[in-house]
N, C-alpha and C positions, 0 to 999 in steps of 0.2 A: 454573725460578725461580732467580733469583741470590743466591748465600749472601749471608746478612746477614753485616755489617763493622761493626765498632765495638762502642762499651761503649754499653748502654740501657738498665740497671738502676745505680743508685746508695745507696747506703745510708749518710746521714749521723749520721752519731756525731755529735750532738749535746752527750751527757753521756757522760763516760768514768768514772761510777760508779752505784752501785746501792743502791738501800733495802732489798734481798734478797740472800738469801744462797743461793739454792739448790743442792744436794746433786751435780747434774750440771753444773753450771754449765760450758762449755768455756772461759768465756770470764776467768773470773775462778780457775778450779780449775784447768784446764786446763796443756798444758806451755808456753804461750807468758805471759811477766812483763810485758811493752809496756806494758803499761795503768800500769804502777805510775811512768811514767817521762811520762807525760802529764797536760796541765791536764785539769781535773775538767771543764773546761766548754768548747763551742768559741764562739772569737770571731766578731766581726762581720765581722774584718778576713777569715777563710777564707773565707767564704762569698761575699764580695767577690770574690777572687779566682777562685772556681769558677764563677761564674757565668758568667764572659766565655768561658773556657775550654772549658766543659762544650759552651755554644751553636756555638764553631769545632769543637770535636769532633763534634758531630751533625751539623753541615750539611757537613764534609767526607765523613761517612760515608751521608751522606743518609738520616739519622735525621728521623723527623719526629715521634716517642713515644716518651716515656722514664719510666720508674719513677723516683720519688723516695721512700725512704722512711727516715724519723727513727726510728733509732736508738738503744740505748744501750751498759753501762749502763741507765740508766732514763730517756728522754727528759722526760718529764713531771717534772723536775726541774729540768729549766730553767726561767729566770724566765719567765713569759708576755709581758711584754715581748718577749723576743729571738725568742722563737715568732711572735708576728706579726709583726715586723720582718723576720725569715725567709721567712716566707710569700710577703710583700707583693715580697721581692726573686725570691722565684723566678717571680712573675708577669712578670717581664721574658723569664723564656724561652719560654712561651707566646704572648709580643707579639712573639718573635722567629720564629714558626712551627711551634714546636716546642712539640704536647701534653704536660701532666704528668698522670700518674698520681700523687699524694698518699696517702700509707700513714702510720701512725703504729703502731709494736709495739711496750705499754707490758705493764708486771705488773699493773697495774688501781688500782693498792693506793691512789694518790692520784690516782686518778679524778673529780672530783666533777662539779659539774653548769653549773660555770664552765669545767671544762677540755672536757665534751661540747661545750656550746653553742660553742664558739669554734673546735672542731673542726669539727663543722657548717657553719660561716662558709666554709671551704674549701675543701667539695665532697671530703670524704676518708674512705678504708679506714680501718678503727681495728680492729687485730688485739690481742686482751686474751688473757694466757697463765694458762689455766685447765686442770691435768692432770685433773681428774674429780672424783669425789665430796670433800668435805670430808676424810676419812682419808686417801686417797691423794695428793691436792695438798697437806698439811699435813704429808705426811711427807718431801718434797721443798722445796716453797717457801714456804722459812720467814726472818725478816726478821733484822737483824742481833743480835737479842735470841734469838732459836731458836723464837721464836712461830712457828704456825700465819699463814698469809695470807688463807685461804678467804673469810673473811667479809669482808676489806676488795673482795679479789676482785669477790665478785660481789654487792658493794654498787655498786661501778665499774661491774661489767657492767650492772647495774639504770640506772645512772646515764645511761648511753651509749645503751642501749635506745630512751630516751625520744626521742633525736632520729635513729634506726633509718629513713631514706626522709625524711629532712628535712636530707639532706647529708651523712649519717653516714652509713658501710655499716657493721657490726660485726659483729666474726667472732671466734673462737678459734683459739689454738695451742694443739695438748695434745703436751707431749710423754710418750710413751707408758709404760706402766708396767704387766705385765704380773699385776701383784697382781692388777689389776679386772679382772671380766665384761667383756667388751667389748660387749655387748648391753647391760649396765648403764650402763655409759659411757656410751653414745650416748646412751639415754633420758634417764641426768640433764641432758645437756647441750642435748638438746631441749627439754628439760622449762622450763629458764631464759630459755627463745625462741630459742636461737644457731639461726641457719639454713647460720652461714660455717663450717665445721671446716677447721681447720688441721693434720693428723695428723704427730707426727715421730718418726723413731726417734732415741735419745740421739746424740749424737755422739757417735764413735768408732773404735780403730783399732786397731791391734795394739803401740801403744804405750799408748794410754787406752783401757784395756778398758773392753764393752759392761758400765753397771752389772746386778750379779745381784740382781735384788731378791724374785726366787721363784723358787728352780730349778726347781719343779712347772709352772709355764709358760712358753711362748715368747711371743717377738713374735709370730711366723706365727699361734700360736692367738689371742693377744687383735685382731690385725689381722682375721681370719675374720671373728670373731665381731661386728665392729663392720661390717664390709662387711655380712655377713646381717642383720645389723638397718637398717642402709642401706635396704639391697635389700626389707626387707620393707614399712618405711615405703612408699616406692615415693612416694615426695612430688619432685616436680620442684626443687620453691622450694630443696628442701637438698640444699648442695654443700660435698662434701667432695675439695678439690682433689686430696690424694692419690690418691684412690680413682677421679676421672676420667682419673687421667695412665695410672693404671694399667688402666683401663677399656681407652681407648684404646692403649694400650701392645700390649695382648692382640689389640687388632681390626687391629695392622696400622697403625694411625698413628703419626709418630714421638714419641719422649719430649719433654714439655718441661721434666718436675719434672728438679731436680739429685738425688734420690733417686735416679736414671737414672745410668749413665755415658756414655752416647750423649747426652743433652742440654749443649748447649754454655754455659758461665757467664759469660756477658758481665755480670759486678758489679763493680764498682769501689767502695769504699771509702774514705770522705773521714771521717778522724780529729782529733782535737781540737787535734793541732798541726800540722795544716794536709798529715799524709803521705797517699798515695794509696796502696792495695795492694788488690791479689787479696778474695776473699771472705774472710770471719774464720773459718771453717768449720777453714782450717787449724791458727787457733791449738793445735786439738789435738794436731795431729801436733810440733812442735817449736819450741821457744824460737826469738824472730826469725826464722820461715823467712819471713814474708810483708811486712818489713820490707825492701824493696827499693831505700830509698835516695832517691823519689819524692817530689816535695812539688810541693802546689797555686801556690807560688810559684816554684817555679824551673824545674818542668816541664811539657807540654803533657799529656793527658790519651794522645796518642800513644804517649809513653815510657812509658807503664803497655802500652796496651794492644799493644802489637809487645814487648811484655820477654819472651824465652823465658819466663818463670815465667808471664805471664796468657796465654799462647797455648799451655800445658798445660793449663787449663783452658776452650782452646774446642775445643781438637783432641784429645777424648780415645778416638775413633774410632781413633786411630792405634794405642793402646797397650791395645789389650784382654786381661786378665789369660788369660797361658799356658792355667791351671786352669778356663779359665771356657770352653772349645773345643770342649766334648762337651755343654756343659748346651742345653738347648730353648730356653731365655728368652736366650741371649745376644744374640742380637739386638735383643732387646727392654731390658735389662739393662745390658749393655754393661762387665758388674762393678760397679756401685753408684757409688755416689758417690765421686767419685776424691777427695777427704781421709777415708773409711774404707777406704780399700785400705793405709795408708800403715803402713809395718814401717822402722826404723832399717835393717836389714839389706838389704831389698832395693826403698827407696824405693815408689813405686804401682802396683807391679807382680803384688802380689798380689792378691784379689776381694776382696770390700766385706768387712768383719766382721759385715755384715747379710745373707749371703747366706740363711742359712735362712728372715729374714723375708718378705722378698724374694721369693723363690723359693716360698715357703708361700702369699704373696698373688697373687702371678700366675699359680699354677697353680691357687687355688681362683676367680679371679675369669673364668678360663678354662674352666673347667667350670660354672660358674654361668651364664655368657653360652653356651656350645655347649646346656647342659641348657635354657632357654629360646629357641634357638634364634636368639640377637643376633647370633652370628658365624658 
């Protein structure tokens, strides 16, 4: 098979501000400042200009699918207006040949039952960021007054449910937090109907240390614990992405999650004042590293994706961390995710700062599939 070329994931910043404040935040806590130096909202006039652009970038790479997903910030802060107006213009890339996959990842909190139904209209993902039980999402995402968000939450999520197979798929992001049960975790989050899990571990690196929020446990134990409750369910209909890549990962097929450092990050990034850059993943690692100069108006989507900086994030096969030589999973692995390898001192060359999670979950998801006999 012929390596895939080009960018096919997209993630429009919409809104470059936010009704939350929460605790981990890379994107507004983090070491990169960009955001403070951009409109709050993107215009019509970007979108304009990416449209034509994006359609000569697929069909020179003979893209014929591409991810589109609305970003923030908090997308759902824009006027509903410019949201359908949005919509209506990327249905010109689909009349050009080229499928969209349609994603929206909001915090839920002004979810209601006008922003479901018109989500619905468009045949779309709608990923709502829910870390678990009421105490542990309350002690991270909390709004710009230091409230709790829980209940607006999964008021949203109630809200979204109701058009669930009616043009809405609806799924969660948790990003993780090793206070909870991870068997707990899963049930609550079954419990509200989510059948989509989105699992993450914080961002992070050896310059934005992993937050410590229990030294008594790791990710590797709350990750277990949520895989064996997975696993015990034994339910088809629920899918928890991470746990397939990593499924997979163990049997021998290649990675696709970017929790991987063997999976290649074809995303490209379309900002409020119209720049193009790398995934935002980096903004942890440093102030303007992924400000590269690009913009929807003065350059092709080409000059992003041939920039040495986006061709370290599809050839990270080249660079796999010294220290990671001896481990079992490195092929599988590949060092983590190349913006948690990242150290001032000696750039991506070190391993993830998730390796114990990592490492905890592919060795127990290994054993669990040889002890049932899967691989």
């Amino acid at each position: 098979m012929a390596e895939l070329t080009g960018i096919d994931t997209y993630i429009i910043k919409t809104v470059e501000w936010c009704n939350l404040d929460c605790t981990y935040c890379y994107f507004y806590h983090g070491q990169d400042t960009s955001f403070e130096k951009r409109p709050r909202h993107m215009s019509r006039a970007i979108i304009e200009a990416f449209i034509p652009k994006m359609i000569e970038h697929s069909q020179a790479h003979g893209i014929d699918f591409v991810h589109l997903t609305f970003h923030g910030g908090e997308p759902l802060l824009q006027a509903k207006e410019d949201f359908i107006w949005m919509m209506e213009q990327f249905d010109r890339i689909d009349a050009a040949g080229i499928r969209t996959a349609r994603k929206l990842t909001t915090n839920g909190v002004t979810l209601n039952d006008e922003w479901a139904e018109l989500m619905a209209r468009y045949d779309m993902h709608l990923a709502i960021s829910l870390d678990g039980s009421r105490e542990i999402h309350d002690a991270a995402r909390v709004d710009l007054a230091g409230r709790g968000s829980y209940d607006r939450v999964v008021r949203g999520l109630r809200n979204a449910l109701k058009w669930e197979g009616k043009g809405l798929n609806v799924g969660t992001i948790t990003v993780l937090n090793p206070t909870e049960n991870g068997a707990h975790l899963y049930r609550h989050l079954r419990s509200l109907g989510v059948k989509s899990i989105n699992l993450i571990l914080p961002e992070a690196n050896y310059v934005t240390p992993i937050p410590v929020v229990n030294p008594d446990r790791s990710y590797a134990q709350l990750l277990k614990e949520i895989f064996d409750a997975w696993v015990e369910e034994d339910d088809d209909s629920v899918d928890i992405g991470f746990f397939g890549d990593v499924v997979r990962a163990v049997a021998g097929a290649p990675a696709s999650s970017d929790q991987f450092g063997f999976a290649p990050v074809r995303v490209a990034v379309l900002e409020t004042d119209g720049s193009v850059q790398p995934t935002d993943n980096f903004r942890s690692c440093a102030d303007g590293m992924v400000e590269l100069g690009i913009s929807i108006f003065r350059n092709s989507l080409d000059d992003l994706y041939y920039h040495d900086f986006f061709q370290l994030c599809i050839n990270q096969r080249a660079f796999v961390p010294e220290e990671c030589g001896e481990c079992k999973f490195v092929n599988v692995c590949g060092g983590g995710r190349i913006s948690t390898r990242y150290s001032r001192e000696e750039g991506f060359k070190r391993k993830s700062v998730h390796c114990e999670a990592l490492y905890g979950i592919l060795d127990h998801a290994a054993k669990v599939l040889q002890k049932n006999a899967l691989v």
